[in-house]
RODO-2510 file (C-alpha; in nm, 4 decimals, decimal comma):
residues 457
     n   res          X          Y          Z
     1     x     7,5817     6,5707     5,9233
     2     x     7,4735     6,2159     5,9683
     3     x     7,0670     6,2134     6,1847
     4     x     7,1522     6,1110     6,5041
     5     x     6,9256     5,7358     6,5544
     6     x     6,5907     5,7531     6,7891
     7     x     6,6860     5,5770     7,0607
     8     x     6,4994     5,2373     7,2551
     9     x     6,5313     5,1012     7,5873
    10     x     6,4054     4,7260     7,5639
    11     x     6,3218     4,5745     7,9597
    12     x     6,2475     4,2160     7,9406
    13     x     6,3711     3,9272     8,1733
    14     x     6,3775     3,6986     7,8844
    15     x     6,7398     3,7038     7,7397
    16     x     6,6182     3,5272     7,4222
    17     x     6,3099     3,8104     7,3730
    18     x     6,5494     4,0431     7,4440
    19     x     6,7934     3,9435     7,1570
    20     x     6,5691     3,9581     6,9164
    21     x     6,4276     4,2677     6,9455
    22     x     6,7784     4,3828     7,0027
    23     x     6,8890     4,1928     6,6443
    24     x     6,4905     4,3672     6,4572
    25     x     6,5458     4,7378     6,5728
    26     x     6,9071     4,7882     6,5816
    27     x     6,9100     4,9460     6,2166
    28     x     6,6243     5,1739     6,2908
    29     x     6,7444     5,2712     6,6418
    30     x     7,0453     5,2673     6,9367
    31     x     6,9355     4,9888     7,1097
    32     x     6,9992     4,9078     7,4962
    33     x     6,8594     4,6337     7,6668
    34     x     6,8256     4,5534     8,0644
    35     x     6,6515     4,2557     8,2082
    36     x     6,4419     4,4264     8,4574
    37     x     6,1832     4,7105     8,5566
    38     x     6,3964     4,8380     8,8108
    39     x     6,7196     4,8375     8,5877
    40     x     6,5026     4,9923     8,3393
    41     x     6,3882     5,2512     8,5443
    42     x     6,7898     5,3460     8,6819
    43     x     6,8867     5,3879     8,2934
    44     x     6,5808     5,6144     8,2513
    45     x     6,6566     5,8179     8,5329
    46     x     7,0204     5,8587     8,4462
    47     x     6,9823     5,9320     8,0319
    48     x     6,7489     5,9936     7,8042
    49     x     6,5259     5,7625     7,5826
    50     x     6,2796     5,8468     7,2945
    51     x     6,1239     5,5023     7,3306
    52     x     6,0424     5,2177     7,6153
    53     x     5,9865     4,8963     7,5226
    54     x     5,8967     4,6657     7,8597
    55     x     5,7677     4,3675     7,9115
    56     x     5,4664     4,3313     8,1471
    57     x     5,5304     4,0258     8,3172
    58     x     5,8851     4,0360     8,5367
    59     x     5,9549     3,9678     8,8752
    60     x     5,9992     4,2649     9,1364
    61     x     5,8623     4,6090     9,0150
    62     x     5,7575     4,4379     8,7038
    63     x     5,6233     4,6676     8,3672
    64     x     5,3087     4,7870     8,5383
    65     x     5,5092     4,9139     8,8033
    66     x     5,7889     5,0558     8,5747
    67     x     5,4795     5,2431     8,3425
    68     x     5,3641     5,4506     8,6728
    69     x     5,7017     5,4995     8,8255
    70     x     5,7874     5,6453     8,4545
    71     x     5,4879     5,8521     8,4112
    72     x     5,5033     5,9956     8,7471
    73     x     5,8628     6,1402     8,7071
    74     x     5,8768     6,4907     8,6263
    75     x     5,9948     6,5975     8,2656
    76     x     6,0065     6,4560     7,9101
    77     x     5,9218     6,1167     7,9052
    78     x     6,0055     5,8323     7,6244
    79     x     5,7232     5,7006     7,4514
    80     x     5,6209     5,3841     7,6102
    81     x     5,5095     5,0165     7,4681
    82     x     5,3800     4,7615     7,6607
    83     x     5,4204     4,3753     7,5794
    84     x     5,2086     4,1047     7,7236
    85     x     5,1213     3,7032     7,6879
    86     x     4,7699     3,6618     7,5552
    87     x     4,6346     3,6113     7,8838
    88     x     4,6807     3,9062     7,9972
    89     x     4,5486     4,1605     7,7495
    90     x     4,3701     4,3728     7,9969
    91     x     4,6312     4,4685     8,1523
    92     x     4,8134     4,6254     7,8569
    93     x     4,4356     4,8130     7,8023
    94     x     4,4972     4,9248     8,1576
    95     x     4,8573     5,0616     8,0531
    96     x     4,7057     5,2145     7,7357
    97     x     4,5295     5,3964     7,9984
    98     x     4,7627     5,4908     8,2600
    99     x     5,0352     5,6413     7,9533
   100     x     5,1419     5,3880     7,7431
   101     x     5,1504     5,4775     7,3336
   102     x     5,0356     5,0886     7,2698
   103     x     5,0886     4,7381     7,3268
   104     x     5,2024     4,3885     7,1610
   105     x     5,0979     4,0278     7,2325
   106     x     5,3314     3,7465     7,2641
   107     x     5,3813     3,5724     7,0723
   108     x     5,4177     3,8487     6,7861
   109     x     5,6371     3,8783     6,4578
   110     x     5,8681     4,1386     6,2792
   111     x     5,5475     4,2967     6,0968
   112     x     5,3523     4,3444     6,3814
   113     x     5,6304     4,4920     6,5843
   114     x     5,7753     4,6944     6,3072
   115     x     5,3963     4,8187     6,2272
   116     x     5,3543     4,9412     6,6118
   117     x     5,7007     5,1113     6,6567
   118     x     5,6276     5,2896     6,3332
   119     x     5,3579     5,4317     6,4254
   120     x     5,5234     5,5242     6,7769
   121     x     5,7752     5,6903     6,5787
   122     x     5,4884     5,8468     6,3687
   123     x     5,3548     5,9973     6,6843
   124     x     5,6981     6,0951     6,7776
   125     x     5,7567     6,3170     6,5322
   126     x     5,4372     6,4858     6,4838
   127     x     5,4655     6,5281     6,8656
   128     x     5,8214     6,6986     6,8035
   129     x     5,7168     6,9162     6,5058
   130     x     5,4289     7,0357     6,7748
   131     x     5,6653     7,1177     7,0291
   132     x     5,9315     7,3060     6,7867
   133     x     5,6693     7,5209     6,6560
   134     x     5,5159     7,6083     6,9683
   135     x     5,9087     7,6987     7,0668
   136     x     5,9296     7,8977     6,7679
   137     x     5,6261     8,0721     6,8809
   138     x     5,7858     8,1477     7,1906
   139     x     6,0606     8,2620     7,0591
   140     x     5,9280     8,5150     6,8494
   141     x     5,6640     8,6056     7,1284
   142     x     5,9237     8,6049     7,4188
   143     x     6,0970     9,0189     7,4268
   144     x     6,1840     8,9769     7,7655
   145     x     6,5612     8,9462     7,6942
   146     x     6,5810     9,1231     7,3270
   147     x     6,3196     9,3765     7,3393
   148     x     6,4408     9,7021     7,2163
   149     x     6,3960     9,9894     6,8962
   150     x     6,7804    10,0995     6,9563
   151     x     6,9931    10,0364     6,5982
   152     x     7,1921     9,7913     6,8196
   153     x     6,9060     9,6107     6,9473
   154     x     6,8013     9,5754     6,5645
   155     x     7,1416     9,4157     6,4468
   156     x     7,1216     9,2057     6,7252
   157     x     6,8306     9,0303     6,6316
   158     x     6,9181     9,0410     6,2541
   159     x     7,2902     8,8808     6,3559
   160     x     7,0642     8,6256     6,5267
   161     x     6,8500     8,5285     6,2663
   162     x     7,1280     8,5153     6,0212
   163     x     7,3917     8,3174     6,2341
   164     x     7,0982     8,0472     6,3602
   165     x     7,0838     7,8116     6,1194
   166     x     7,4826     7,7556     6,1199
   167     x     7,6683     7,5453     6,3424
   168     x     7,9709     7,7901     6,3599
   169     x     8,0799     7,8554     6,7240
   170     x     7,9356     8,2018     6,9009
   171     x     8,1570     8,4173     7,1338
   172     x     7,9186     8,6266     7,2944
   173     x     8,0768     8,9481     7,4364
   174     x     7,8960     9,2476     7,6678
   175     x     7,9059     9,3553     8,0717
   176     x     7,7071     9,1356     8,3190
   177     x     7,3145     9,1351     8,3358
   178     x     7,3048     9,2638     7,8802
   179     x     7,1468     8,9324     7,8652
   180     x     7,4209     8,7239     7,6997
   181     x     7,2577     8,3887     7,8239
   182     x     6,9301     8,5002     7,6983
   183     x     7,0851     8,5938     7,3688
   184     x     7,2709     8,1970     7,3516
   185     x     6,9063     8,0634     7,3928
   186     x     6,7509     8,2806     7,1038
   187     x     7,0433     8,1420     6,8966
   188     x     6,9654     7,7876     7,0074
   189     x     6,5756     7,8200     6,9367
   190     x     6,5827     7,9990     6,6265
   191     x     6,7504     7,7249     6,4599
   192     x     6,7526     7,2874     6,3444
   193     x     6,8700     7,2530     6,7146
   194     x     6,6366     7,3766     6,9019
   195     x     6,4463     7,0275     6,9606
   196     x     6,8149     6,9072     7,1143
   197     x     6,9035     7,0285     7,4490
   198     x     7,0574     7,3146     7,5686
   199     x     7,3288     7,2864     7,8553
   200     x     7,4811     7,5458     8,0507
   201     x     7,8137     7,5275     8,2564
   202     x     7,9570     7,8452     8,4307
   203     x     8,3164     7,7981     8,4292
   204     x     8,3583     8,0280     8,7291
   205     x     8,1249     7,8434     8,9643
   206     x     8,2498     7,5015     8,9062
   207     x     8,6179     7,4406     9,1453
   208     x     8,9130     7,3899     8,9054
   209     x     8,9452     6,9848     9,0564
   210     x     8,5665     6,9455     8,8886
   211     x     8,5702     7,1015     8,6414
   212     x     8,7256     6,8197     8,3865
   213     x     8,4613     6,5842     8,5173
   214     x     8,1473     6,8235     8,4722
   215     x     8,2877     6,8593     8,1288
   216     x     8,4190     6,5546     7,9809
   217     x     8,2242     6,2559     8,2520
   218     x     8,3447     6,0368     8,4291
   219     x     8,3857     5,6560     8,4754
   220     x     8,2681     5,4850     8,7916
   221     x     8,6208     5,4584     8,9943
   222     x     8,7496     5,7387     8,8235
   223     x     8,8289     5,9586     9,1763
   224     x     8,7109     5,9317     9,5255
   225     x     8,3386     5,9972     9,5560
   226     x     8,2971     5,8941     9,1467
   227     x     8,0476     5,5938     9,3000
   228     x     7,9061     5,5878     8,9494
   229     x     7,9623     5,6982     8,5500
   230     x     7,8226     6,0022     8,4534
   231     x     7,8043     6,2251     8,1278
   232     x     8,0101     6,5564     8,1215
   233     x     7,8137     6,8637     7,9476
   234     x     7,9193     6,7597     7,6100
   235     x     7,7430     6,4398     7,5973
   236     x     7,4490     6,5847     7,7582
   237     x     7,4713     6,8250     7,4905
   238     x     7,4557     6,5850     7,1698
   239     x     7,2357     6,7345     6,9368
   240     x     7,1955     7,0628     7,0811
   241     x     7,3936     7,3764     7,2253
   242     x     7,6354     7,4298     7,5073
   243     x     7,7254     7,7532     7,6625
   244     x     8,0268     7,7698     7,8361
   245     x     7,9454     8,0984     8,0454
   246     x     8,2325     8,3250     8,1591
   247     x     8,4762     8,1326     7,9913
   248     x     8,7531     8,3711     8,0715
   249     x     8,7228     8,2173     8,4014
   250     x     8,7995     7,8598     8,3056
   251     x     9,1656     7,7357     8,4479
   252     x     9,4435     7,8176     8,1997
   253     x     9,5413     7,4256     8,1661
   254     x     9,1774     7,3148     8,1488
   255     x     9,1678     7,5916     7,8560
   256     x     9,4307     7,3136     7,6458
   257     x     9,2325     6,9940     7,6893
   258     x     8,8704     7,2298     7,5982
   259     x     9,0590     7,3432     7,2636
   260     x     9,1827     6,9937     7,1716
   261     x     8,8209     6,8595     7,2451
   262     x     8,7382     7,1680     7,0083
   263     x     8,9662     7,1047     6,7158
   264     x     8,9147     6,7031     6,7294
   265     x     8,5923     6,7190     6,7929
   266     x     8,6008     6,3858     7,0453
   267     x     8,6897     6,3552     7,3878
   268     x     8,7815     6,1317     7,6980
   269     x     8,5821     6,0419     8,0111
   270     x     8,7849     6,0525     8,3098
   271     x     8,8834     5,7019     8,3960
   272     x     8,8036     5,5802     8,0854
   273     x     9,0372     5,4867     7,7362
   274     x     8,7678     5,5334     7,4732
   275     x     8,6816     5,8244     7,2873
   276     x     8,3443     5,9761     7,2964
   277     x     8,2484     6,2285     7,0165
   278     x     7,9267     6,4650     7,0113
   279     x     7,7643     6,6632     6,7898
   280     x     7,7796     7,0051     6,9652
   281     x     7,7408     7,3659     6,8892
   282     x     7,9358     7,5661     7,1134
   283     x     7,8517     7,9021     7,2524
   284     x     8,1037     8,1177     7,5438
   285     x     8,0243     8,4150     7,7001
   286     x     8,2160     8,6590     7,9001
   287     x     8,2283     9,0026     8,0440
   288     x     8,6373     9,0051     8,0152
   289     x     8,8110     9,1794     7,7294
   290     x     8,9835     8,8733     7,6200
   291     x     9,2627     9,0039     7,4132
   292     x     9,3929     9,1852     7,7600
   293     x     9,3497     8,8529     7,9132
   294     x     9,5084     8,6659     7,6749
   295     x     9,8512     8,9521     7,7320
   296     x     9,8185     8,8986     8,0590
   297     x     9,8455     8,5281     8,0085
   298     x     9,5403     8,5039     8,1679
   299     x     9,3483     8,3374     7,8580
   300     x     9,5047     8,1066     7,5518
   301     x     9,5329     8,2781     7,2440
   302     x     9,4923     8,0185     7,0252
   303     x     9,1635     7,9163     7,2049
   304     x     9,0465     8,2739     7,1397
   305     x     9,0557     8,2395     6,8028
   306     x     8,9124     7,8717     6,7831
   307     x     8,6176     8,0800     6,9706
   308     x     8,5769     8,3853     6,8097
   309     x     8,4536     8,2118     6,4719
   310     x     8,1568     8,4553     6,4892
   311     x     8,1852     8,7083     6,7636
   312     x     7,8727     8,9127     6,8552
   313     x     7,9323     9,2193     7,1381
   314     x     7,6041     9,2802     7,3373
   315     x     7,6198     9,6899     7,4020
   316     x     7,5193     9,7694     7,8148
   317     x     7,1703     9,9506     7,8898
   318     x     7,3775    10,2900     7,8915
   319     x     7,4164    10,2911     7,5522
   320     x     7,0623    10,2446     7,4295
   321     x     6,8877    10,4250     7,6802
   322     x     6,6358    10,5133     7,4572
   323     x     6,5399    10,1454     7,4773
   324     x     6,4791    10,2073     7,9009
   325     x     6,0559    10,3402     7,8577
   326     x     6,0001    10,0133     7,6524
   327     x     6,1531     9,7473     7,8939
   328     x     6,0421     9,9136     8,1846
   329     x     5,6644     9,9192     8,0891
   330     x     5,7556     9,5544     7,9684
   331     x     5,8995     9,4168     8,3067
   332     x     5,5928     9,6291     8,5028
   333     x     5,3454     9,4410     8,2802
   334     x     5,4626     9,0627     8,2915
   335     x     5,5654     9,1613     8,7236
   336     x     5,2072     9,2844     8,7836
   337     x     5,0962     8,9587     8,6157
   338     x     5,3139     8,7112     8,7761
   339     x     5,2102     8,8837     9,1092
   340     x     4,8132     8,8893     9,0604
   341     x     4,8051     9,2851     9,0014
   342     x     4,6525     9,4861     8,8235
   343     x     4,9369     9,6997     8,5789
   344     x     5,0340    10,0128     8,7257
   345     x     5,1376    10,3224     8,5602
   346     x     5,4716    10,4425     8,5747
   347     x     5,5225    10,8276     8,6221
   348     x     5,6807    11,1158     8,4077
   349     x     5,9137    11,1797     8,7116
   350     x     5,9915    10,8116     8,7585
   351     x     6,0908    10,7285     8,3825
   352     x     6,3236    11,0564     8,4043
   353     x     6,4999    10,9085     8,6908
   354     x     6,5233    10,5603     8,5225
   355     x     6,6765    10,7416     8,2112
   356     x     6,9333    10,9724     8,3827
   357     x     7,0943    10,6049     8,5704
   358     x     7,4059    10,4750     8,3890
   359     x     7,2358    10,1148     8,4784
   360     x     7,6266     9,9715     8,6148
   361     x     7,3846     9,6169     8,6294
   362     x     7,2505     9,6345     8,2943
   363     x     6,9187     9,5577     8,2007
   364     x     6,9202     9,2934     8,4785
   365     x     6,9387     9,5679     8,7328
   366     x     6,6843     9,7443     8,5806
   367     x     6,4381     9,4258     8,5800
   368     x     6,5038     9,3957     8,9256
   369     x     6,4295     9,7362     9,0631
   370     x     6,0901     9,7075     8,8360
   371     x     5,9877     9,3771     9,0025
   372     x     6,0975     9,5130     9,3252
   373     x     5,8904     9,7734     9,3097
   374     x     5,6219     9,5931     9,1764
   375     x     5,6189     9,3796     9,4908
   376     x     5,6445     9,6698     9,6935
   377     x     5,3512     9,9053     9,6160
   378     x     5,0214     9,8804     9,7245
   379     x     4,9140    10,1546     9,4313
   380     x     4,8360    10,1238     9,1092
   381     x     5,1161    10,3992     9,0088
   382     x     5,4784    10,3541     9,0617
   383     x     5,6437    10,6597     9,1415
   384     x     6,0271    10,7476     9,1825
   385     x     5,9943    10,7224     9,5327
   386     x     5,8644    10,3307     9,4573
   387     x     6,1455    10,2481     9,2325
   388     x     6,4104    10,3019     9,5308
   389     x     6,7035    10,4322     9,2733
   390     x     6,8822    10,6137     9,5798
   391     x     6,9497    10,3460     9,7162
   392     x     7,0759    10,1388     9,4053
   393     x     7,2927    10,4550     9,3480
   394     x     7,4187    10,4717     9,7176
   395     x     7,5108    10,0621     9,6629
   396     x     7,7124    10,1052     9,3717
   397     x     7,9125    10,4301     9,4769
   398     x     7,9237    10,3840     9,8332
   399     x     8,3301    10,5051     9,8681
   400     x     8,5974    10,2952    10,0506
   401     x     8,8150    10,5118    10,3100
   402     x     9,1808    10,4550    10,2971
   403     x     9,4240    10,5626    10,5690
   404     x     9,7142    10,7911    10,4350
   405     x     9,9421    10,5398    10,6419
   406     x     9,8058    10,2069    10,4795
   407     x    10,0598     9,9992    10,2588
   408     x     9,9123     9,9255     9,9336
   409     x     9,8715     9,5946    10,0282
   410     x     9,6341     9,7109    10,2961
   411     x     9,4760     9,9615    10,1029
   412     x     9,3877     9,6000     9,8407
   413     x     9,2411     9,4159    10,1147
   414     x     9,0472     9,6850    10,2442
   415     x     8,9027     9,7432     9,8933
   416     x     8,8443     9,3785     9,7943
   417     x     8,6735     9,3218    10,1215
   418     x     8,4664     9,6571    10,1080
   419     x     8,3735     9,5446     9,7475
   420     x     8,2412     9,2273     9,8443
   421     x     8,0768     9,3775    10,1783
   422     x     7,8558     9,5836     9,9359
   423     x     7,7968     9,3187     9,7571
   424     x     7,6310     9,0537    10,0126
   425     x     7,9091     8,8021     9,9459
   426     x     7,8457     8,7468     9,5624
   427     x     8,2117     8,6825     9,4356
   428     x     8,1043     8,6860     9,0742
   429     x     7,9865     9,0586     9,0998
   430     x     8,2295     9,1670     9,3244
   431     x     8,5134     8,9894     9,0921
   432     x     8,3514     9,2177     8,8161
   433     x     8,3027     9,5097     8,9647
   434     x     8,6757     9,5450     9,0679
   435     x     8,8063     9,4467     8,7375
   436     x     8,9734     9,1127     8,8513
   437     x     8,8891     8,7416     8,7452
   438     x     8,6784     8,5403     9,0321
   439     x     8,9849     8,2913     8,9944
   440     x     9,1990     8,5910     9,1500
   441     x     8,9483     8,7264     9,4106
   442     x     8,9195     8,4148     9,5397
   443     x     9,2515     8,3653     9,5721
   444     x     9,2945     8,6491     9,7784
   445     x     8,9928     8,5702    10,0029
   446     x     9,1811     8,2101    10,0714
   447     x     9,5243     8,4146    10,1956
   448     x     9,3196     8,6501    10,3976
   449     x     9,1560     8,3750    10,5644
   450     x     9,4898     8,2095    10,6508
   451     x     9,6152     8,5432    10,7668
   452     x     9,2482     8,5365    11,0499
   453     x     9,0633     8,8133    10,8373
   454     x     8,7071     8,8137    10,8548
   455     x     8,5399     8,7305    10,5021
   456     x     8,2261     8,8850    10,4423
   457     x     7,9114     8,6474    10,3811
***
């Protein structure tokens, strides 16, 4: 696999400065060049660069301007040198000081700029190598998701080890709230691409008209509202991981373009005629039982299989119960932190409750009674009375009445809209909980709103 380049954004209003900076650094880096701060600073906003290269001296914003609007952004920022005429040296010391890595003097030649950008790129890496260990760290320290003794908990985290350094697609499998998504990040940080990004689209939330776009990009002109280009989820992805979450949910003729993009390994911007490839590990997720999707012609078969290269099936809470003492203590311990307590104890009585719950939300469910009662007790013990299971039980049992006289057609509405009364409105969970894809409930909801039926929010 061929190291992707570091990549340089050059501002200068100088068109001949420009060039030849363009003409010294191309071999060493993807070069892109704009002759002004504020042109500068719309490129930086919209992608990412590991270097800035501006001039002081330009008209409008100018660099000084650029240098503060850059450091004041939020997130990762590019490392950032400053060039100046000789006049004007103290104001590239006073960049030095606001942010910038270092500065150049015009007039200067190929040694002296090849001598400063190597030592930004010096700095560069030592500052990445910093920042992948501490991940690493993290990795290892963070149990939030993958804590767990059980035998399956133990594969788990061997599978992951194993499968990390690999760039073999993942299908995560396992019920909502196991952790999948926290399981596609371990994968992600425990291997060479953790220091690329990792991107997340859930194929259910996105509409089916959208959902090309958020993949693939778009070109300015490309549909009504498309005002300007923008990157799909693989390009943002170069380098890195994306997980396509509950990709069972993703439109059966959007399934055909995402497994050509698969097998060719390039695809299309909307609007656009070129090809665009990226170097992209992907990872899907879903709570579905595929291969009953894919009879129901729900789900592409041949897709399945260009997913499932290594499949990994996350087992629910019920199933490792012996597992519930240690993530409950865990969740009351980092809950009483986050919220400035001191860590309570949780009772005999309370733990024997947790244990005798099937957990239909997974270890999800179970974090959020924990922080819930966290919140809500003014004690330092938390009690079953403080953990509030009866009413978790009552919400996930609570029995739909159907008339003896209802068509079955009623009897479906009444359920569907019962289901996602009890539910506060969250399609997703009601969609799982009744066994049905959101792409179906929500078709439903639309004809019952045609018909005048009250939805519930």
């Amino acid at each position: 696999m061929m190291e992707r380049k570091p990549s340089i954004l050059i501002a200068d209003d100088e068109s001949t400065m420009r060039d030849f900076l363009e003409a010294s650094l191309s071999g060493q880096f993807q070069v892109t060049t704009v002759p002004s701060a504020e042109e500068a600073l719309a490129r930086l906003r919209a992608e990412k660069y590991d270097f800035l290269l501006s001039d002081i001296q330009m008209p409008g914003l100018g660099g000084m301007g650029l240098l503060e609007r850059v450091m004041g952004d939020h997130g990762e920022k590019p490392l950032i040198i400053m060039m100046t005429a000789f006049g004007s040296i103290e104001q590239a010391v006073e960049a030095t000081r606001k942010g910038a890595f270092d500065y150049l003097t015009k007039p200067f030649g190929l040694d002296q700029l090849n001598h400063v950008i190597g030592q930004a790129a010096s700095f560069a890496r030592l500052r990445q190598e910093n920042r992948t260990l501490r991940r690493n760290v993290a990795v290892r320290n963070d149990q939030r998701g993958l804590l767990g003794n059980n035998v399956e908990m133990v594969k788990l985290r061997e599978k992951i080890a194993m499968i990390a350094g690999s760039r073999g697609t993942v299908l995560l499998q396992g019920e909502s709230g196991t952790g999948k998504e926290v399981v596609a990040r371990a994968i992600h940080e425990s291997g060479p691409r953790a220091q690329g990004p990792f991107i997340r689209l859930n194929c259910a939330a996105i509409p089916e008209t959208l959902l090309e776009a958020e993949l693939f990009g778009h070109e300015r002109g490309a549909f009504t509202g498309a005002v300007q280009a923008r990157k799909g989820k693989f390009e943002l992805a170069d380098g890195g991981t994306l997980l396509l979450d509950e990709i069972s949910e993703m439109p059966y003729a959007m399934q055909a373009k995402l497994l050509r993009v698969l097998q060719e390994r390039e695809f299309t911007r909307l609007g656009s005629k070129d090809a665009t490839s990226a170097d992209v590990r992907i990872i899907a997720t879903t709570n579905r039982n595929l291969k009953q999707e894919i009879r129901a012609r729900n789900f592409r078969e041949d897709l399945y299989f260009r997913l499932n290269v290594i499949p990994i099936h996350i087992v629910p809470l019920r199933r490792r119960k012996d597992d519930i003492p240690l993530l409950a203590n865990h969740f009351c311990q980092v809950f009483c932190a986050e919220n400035g307590k001191p860590v309570m104890t949780i009772t005999e009585k309370a733990m024997k409750t947790m244990l005798a719950m099937d957990w239909p939300g997974n270890v999800r469910q179970l974090q959020n009674v924990i922080e819930r009662a966290v919140i809500l007790t003014g004690g330092d013990v938390l009690d079953e009375h403080a953990l509030g299971l009866a009413d978790e039980i009552d919400d996930t049992t609570e029995p739909t009445v159907l008339g003896g006289d209802m068509t079955l057609k009623d009897m479906e509405q009444k359920l569907i809209l019962g289901k996602l009364k009890r539910t506060h409105g969250n399609r997703t969970r009601a969609a799982q909980e009744l066994g049905i894809s959101v792409r179906t409930l929500r078709n439903k909801l639309n004809l019952y709103t045609s018909m005048g039926v009250e939805i519930p929010e």
